[in-house]
FIVEXZA-530982 format. One line per field, with one value per atom (N, C-alpha, C): residue in one letter; atom name; x, y, z. Coordinates in steps of 0.05 Angstrom, whole numbers, plus 5000, padded with zeros to 4 digits. Last residue first. Layout:
REM residues N
residu = A | ... .
atome = CA | ... .
x = X | ... .
y = Y | ... .
z = Z | ... .
//
This chain:
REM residues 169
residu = X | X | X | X | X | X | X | X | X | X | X | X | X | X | X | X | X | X | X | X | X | X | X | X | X | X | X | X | X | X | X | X | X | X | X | X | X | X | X | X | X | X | X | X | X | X | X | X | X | X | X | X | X | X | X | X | X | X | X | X | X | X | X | X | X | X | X | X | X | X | X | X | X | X | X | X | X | X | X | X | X | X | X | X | X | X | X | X | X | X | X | X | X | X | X | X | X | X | X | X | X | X | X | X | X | X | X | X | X | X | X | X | X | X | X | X | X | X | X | X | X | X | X | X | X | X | X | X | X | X | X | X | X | X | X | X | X | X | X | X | X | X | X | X | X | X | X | X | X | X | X | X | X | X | X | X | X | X | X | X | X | X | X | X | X | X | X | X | X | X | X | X | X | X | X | X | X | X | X | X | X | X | X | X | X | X | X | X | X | X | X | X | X | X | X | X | X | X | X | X | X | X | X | X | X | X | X | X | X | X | X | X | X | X | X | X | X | X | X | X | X | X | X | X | X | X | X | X | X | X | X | X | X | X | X | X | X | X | X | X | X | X | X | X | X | X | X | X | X | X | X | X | X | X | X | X | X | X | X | X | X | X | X | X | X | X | X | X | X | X | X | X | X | X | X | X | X | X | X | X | X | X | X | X | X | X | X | X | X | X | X | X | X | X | X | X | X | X | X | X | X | X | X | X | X | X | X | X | X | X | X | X | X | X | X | X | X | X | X | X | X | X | X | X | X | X | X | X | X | X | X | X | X | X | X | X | X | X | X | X | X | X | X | X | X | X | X | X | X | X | X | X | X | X | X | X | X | X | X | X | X | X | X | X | X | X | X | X | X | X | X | X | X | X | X | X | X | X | X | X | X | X | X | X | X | X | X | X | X | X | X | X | X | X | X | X | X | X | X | X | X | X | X | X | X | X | X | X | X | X | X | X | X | X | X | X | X | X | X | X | X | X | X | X | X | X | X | X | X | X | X | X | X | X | X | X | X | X | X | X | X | X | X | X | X | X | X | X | X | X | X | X | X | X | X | X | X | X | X | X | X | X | X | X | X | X | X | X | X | X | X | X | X | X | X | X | X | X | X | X | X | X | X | X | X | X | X | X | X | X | X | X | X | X | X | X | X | X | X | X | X | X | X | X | X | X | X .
atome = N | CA | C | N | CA | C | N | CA | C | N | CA | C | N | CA | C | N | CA | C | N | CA | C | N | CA | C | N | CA | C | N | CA | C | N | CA | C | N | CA | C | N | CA | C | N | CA | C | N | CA | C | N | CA | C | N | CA | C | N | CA | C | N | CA | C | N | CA | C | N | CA | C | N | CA | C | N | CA | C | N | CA | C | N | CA | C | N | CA | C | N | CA | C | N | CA | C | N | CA | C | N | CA | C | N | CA | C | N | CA | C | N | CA | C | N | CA | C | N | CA | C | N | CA | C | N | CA | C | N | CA | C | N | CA | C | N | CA | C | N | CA | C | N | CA | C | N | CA | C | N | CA | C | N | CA | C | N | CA | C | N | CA | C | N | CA | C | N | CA | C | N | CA | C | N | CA | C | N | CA | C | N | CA | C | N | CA | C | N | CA | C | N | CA | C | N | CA | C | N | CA | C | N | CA | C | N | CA | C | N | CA | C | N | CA | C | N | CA | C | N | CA | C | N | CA | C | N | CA | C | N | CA | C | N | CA | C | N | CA | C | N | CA | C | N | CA | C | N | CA | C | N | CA | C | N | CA | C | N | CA | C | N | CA | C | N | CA | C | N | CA | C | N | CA | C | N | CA | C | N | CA | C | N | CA | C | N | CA | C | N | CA | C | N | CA | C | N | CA | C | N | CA | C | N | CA | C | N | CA | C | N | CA | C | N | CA | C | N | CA | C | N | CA | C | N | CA | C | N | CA | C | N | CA | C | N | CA | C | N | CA | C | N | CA | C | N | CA | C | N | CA | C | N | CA | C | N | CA | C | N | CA | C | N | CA | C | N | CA | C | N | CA | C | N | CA | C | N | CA | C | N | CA | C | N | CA | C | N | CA | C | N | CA | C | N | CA | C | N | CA | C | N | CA | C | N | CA | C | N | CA | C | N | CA | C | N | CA | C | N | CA | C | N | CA | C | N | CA | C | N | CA | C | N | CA | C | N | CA | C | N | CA | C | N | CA | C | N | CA | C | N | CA | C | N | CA | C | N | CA | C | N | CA | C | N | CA | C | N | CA | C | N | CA | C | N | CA | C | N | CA | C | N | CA | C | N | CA | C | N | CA | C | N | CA | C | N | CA | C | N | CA | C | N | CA | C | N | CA | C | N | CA | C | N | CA | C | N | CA | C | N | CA | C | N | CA | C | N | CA | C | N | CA | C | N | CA | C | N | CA | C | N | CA | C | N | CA | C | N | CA | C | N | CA | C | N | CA | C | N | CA | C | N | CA | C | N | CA | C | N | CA | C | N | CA | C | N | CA | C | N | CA | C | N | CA | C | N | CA | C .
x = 5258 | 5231 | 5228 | 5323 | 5307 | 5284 | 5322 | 5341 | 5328 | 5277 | 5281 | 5299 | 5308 | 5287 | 5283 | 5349 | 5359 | 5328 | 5331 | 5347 | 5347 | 5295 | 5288 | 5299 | 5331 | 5340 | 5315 | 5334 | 5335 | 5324 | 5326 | 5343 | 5350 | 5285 | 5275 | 5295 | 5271 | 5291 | 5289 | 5219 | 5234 | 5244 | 5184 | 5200 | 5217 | 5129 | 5157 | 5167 | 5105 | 5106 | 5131 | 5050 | 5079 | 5083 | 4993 | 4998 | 5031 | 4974 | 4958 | 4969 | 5024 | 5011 | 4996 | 5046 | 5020 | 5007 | 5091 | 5105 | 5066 | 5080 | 5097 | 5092 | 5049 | 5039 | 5052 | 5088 | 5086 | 5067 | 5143 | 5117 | 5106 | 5144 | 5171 | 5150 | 5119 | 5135 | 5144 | 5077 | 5072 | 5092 | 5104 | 5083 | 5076 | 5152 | 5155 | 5132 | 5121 | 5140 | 5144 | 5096 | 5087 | 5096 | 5141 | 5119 | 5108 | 5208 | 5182 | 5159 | 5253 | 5245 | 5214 | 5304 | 5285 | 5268 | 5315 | 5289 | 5290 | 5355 | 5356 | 5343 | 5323 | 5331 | 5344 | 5306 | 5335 | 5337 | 5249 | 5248 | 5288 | 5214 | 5226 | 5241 | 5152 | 5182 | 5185 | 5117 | 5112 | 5153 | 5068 | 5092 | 5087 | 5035 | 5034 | 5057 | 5003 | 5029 | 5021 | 4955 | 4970 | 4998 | 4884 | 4911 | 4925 | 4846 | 4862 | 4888 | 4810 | 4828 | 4846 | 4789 | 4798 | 4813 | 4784 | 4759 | 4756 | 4830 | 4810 | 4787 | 4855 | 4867 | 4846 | 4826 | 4827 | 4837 | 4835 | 4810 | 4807 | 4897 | 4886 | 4856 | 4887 | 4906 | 4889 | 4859 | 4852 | 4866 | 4896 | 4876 | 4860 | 4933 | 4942 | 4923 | 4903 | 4922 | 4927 | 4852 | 4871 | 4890 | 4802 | 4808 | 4834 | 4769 | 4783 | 4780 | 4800 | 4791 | 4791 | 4801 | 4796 | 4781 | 4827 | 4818 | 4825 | 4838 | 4844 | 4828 | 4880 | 4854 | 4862 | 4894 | 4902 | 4877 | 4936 | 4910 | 4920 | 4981 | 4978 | 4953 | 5003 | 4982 | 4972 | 5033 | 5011 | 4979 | 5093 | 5077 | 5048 | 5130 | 5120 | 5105 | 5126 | 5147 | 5144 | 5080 | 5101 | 5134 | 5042 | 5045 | 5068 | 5050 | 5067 | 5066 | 5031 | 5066 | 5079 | 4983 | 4997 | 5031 | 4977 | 4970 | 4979 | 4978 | 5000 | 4996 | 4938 | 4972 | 4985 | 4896 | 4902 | 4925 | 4907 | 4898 | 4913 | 4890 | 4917 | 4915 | 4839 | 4865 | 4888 | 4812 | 4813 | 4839 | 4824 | 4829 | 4832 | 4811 | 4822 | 4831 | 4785 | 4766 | 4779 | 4780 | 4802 | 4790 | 4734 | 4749 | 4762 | 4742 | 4727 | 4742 | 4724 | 4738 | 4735 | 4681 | 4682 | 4704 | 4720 | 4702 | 4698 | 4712 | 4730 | 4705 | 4696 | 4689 | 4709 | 4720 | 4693 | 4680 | 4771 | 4767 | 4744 | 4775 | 4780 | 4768 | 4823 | 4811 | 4797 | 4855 | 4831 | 4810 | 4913 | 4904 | 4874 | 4890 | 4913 | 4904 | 4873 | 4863 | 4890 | 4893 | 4898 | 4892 | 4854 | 4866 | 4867 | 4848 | 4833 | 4859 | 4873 | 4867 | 4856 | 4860 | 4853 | 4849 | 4887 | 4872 | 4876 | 4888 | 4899 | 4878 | 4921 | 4909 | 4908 | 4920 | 4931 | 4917 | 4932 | 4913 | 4934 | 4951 | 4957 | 4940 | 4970 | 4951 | 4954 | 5002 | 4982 | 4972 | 5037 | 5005 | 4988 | 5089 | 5069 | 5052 | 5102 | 5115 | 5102 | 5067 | 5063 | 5077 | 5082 | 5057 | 5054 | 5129 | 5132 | 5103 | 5117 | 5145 | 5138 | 5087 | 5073 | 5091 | 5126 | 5101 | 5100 | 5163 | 5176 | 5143 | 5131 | 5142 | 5151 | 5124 | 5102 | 5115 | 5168 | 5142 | 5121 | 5174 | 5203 | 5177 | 5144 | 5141 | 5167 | 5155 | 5134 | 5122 | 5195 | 5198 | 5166 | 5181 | 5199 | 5200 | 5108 | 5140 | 5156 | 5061 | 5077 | 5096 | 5016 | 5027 | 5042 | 4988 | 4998 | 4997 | 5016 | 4992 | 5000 | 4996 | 5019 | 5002 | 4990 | 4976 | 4997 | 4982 | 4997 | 4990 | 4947 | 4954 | 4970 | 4943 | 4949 | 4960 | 4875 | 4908 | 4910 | 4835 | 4838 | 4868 | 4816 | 4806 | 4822 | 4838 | 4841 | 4814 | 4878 | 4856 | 4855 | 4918 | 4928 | 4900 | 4900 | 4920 | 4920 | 4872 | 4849 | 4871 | 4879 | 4883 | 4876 | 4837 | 4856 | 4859 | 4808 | 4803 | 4831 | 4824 | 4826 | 4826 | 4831 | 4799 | 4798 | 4878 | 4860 | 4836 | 4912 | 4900 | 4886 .
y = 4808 | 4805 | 4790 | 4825 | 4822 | 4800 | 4848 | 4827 | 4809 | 4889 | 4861 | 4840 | 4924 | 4911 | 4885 | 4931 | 4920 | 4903 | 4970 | 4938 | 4914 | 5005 | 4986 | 4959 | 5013 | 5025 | 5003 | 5019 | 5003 | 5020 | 5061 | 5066 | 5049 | 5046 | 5065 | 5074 | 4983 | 5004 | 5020 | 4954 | 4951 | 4973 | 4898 | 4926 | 4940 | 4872 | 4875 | 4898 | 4846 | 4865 | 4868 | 4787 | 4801 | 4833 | 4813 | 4794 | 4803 | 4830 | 4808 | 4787 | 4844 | 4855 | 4828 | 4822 | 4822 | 4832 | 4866 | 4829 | 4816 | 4912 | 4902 | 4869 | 4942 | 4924 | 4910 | 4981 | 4962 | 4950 | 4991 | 5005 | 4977 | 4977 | 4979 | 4988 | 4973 | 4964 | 4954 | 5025 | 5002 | 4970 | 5064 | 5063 | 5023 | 5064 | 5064 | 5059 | 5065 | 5047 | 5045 | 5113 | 5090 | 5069 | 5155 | 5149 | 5122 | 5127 | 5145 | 5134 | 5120 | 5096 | 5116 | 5175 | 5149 | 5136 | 5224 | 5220 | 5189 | 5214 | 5214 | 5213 | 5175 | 5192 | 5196 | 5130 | 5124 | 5151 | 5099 | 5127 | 5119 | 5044 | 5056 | 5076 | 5019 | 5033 | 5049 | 4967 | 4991 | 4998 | 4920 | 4921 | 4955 | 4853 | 4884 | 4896 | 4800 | 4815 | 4850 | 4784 | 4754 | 4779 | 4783 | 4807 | 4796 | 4747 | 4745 | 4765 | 4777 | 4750 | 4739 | 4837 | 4823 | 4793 | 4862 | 4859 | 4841 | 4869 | 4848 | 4847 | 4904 | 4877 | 4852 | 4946 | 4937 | 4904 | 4958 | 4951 | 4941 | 4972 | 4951 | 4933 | 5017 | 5000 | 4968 | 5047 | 5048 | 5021 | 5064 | 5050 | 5036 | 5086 | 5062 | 5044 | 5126 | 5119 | 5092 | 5152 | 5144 | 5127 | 5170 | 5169 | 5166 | 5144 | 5165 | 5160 | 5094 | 5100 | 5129 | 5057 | 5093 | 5091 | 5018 | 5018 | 5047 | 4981 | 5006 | 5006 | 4924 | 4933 | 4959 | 4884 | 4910 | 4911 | 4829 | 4846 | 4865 | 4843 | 4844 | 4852 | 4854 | 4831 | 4838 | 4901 | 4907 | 4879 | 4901 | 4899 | 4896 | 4933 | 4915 | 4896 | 4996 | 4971 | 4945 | 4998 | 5015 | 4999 | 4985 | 4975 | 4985 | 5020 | 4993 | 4983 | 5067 | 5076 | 5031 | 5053 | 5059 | 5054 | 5044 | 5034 | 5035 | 5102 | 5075 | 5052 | 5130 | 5130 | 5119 | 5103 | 5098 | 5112 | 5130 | 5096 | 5089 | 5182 | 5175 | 5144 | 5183 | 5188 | 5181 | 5172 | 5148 | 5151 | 5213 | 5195 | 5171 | 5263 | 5247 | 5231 | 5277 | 5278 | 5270 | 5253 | 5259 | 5255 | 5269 | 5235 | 5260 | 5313 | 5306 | 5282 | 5306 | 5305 | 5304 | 5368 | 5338 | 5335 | 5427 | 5414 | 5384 | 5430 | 5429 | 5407 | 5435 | 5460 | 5448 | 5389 | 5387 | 5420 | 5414 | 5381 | 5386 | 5491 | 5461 | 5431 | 5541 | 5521 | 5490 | 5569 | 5579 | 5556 | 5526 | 5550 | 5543 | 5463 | 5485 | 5504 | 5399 | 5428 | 5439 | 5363 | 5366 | 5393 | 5331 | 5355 | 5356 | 5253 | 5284 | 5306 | 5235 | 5229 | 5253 | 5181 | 5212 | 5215 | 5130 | 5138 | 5172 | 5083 | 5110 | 5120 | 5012 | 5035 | 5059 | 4968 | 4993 | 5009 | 4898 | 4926 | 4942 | 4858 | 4873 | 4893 | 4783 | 4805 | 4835 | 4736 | 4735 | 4769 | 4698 | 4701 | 4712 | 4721 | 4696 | 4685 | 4751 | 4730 | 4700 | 4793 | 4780 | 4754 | 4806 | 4793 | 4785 | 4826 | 4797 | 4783 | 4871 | 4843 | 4827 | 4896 | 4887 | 4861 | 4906 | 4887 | 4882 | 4939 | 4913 | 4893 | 4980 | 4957 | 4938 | 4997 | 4997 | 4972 | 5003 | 4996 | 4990 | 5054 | 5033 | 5012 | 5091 | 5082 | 5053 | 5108 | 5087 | 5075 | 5133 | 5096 | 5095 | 5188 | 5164 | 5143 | 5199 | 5195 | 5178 | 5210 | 5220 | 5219 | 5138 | 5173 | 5181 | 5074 | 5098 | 5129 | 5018 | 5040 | 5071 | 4942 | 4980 | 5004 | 4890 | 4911 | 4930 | 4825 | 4838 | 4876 | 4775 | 4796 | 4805 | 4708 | 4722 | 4753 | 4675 | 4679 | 4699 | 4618 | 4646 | 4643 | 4579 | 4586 | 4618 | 4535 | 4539 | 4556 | 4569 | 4550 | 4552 | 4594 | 4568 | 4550 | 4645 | 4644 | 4608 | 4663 | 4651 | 4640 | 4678 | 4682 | 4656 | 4682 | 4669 | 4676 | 4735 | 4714 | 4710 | 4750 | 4753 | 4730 | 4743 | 4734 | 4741 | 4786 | 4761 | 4765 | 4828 | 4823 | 4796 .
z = 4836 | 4840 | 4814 | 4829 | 4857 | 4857 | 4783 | 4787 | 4819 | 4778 | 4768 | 4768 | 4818 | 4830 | 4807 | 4796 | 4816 | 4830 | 4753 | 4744 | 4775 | 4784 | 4768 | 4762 | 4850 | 4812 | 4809 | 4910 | 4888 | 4857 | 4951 | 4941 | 4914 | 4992 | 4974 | 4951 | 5004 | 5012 | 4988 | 5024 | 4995 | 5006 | 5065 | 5069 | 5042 | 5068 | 5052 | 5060 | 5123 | 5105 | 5095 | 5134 | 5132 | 5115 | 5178 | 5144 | 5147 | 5220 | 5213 | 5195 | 5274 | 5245 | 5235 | 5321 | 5319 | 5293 | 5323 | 5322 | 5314 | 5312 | 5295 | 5302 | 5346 | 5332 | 5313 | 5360 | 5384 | 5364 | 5292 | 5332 | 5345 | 5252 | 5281 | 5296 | 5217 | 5221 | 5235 | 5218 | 5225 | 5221 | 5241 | 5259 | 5254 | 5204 | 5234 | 5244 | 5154 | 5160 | 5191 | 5164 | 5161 | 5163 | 5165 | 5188 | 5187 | 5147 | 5145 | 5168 | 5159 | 5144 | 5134 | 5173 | 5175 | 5161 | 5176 | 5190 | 5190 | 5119 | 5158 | 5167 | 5076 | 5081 | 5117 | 5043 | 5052 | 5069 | 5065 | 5062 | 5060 | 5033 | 5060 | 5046 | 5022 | 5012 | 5030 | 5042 | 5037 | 5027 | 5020 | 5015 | 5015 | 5055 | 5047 | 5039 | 5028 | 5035 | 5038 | 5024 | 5031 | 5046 | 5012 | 5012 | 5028 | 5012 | 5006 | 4997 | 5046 | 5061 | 5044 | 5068 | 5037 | 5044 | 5121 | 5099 | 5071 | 5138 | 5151 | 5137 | 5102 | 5101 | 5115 | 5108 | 5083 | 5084 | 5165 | 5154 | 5126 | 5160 | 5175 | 5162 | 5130 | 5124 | 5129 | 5166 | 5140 | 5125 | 5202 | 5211 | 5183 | 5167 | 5181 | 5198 | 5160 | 5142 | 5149 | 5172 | 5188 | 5170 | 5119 | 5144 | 5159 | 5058 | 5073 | 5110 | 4998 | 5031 | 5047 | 4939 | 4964 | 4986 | 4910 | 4932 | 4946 | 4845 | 4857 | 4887 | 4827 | 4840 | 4854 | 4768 | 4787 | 4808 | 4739 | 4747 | 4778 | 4688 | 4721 | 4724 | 4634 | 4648 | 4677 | 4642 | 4627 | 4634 | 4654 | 4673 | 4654 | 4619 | 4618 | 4638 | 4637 | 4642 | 4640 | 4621 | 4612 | 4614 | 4659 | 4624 | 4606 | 4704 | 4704 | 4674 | 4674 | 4681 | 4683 | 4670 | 4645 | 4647 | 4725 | 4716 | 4679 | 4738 | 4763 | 4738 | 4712 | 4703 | 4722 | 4737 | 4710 | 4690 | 4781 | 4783 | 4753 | 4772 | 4785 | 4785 | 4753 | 4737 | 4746 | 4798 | 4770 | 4764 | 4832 | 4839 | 4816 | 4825 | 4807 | 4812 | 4866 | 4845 | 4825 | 4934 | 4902 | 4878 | 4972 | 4958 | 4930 | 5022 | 5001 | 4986 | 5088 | 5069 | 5040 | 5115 | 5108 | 5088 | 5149 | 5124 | 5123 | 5220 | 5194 | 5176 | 5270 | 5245 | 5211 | 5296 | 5296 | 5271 | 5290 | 5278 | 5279 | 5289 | 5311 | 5289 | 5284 | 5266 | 5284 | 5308 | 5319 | 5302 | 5305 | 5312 | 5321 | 5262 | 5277 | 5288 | 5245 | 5265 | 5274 | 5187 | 5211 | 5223 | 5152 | 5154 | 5180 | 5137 | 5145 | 5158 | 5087 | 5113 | 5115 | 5036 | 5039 | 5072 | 5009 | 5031 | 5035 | 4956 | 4968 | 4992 | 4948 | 4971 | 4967 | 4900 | 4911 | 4924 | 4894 | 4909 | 4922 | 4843 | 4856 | 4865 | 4845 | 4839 | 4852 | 4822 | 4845 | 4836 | 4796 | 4794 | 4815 | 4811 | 4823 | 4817 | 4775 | 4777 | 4787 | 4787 | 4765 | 4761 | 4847 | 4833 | 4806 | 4840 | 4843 | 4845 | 4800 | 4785 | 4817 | 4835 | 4820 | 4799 | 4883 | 4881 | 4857 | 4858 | 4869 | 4874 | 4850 | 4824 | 4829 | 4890 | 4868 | 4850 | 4918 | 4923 | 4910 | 4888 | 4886 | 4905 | 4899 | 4869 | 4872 | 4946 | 4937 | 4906 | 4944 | 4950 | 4949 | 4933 | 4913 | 4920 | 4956 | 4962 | 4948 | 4958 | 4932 | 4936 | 4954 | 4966 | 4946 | 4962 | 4955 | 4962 | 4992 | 4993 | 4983 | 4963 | 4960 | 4969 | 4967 | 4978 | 4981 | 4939 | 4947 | 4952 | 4927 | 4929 | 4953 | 4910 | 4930 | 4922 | 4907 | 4897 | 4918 | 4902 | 4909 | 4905 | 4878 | 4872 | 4885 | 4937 | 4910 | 4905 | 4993 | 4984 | 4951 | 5003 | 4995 | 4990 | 5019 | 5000 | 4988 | 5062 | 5034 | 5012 | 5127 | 5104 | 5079 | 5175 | 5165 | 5138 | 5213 | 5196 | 5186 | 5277 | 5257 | 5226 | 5333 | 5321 | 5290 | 5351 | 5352 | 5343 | 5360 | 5334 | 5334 .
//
C-alpha cells in the first residue's frame, strides 16, 4: 500500500470521517450506530458505502454474457431511511454522506478511501455467528492486507444492544 496519500485528519479545516459499508446483515446496523454516536461525539462525520457487486456466472451463464449492473434504483430511499432511522435515535445533527459504487466490494472499499483523505476510520460489524466474523471482515481484517490496510478499522461485535453501544461511543 505505498505511495498512499496521508491522511487530512489533523490539518485544520478538515475533520474526520468515519466510513460504514452497507448490506443487509444485523451487525451492520450495530456498525451503523457505533459510527455515527462516535462521529457525532467527535465532530467528525459520517460516509456510508453501498456497493452493488456484480452477479456471479453459474452453469451455461458466462461474466462476459451477463447483463450490466444496474445502480439500485432505490438507492436514495435506502440512504434516507439510514438516515431517518439515525434521527430516530437521536443522531439527527450528524452530517451524512451517501456513496454508490458498483463492482468488487472490497476493491470498492479501498478506492473510496484513496480518493477521500479525510475518511480517518473504517468501521465494519462482525458477524457473532459460527462461520465467523463474515467475508468482509475476514478479507479485510484478517487476510494478508491486514497489517498494510491504509486507515484503522473498528471492529464492533455484532452482538452490542444500542444501550451498550451508547455506553461505548
Amino acid at each position: 500500500m505505498r505511495g498512499l496519500k496521508k491522511r487530512r485528519v489533523f490539518e485544520k479545516g478538515h475533520y474526520r470521517k468515519f466510513l460504514v459499508v452497507l448490506d443487509d446483515t444485523p451487525e451492520f446496523e450495530v456498525a451503523l450506530y457505533f459510527a455515527a454516536r462516535v462521529a457525532s461525539r467527535t465532530g467528525g462525520r459520517l460516509a456510508m458505502l453501498h456497493v452493488n457487486e456484480p452477479v456471479r456466472a453459474s452453469g451455461w451463464f458466462s461474466v462476459r454474457e451477463s447483463p450490466p449492473m444496474p445502480r439500485s434504483a432505490n438507492s436514495d430511499q435506502m440512504f434516507d431511511r439510514i438516515r431517518k432511522s439515525l434521527k430516530d435515535k437521536g443522531l439527527e445533527n450528524i452530517k451524512t454522506e451517501a456513496i454508490m459504487r458498483d463492482g468488487d466490494k472490497a476493491e470498492e472499499i479501498l478506492k473510496v478511501i484513496n480518493a477521500d483523505e479525510d475518511i480517518a476510520i473504517l468501521v465494519l460489524g462482525a458477524s457473532p455467528g459460527p462461520a465467523g466474523p463474515g467475508p468482509l471482515v475476514s478479507s479485510l481484517a484478517t487476510g494478508s492486507q491486514a497489517g498494510s490496510f491504509p486507515i484503522p478499522i473498528y471492529l464492533v461485535p455484532g452482538t452490542l444492544t444500542t444501550d451498550e453501544i451508547a455506553a461505548l461511543a
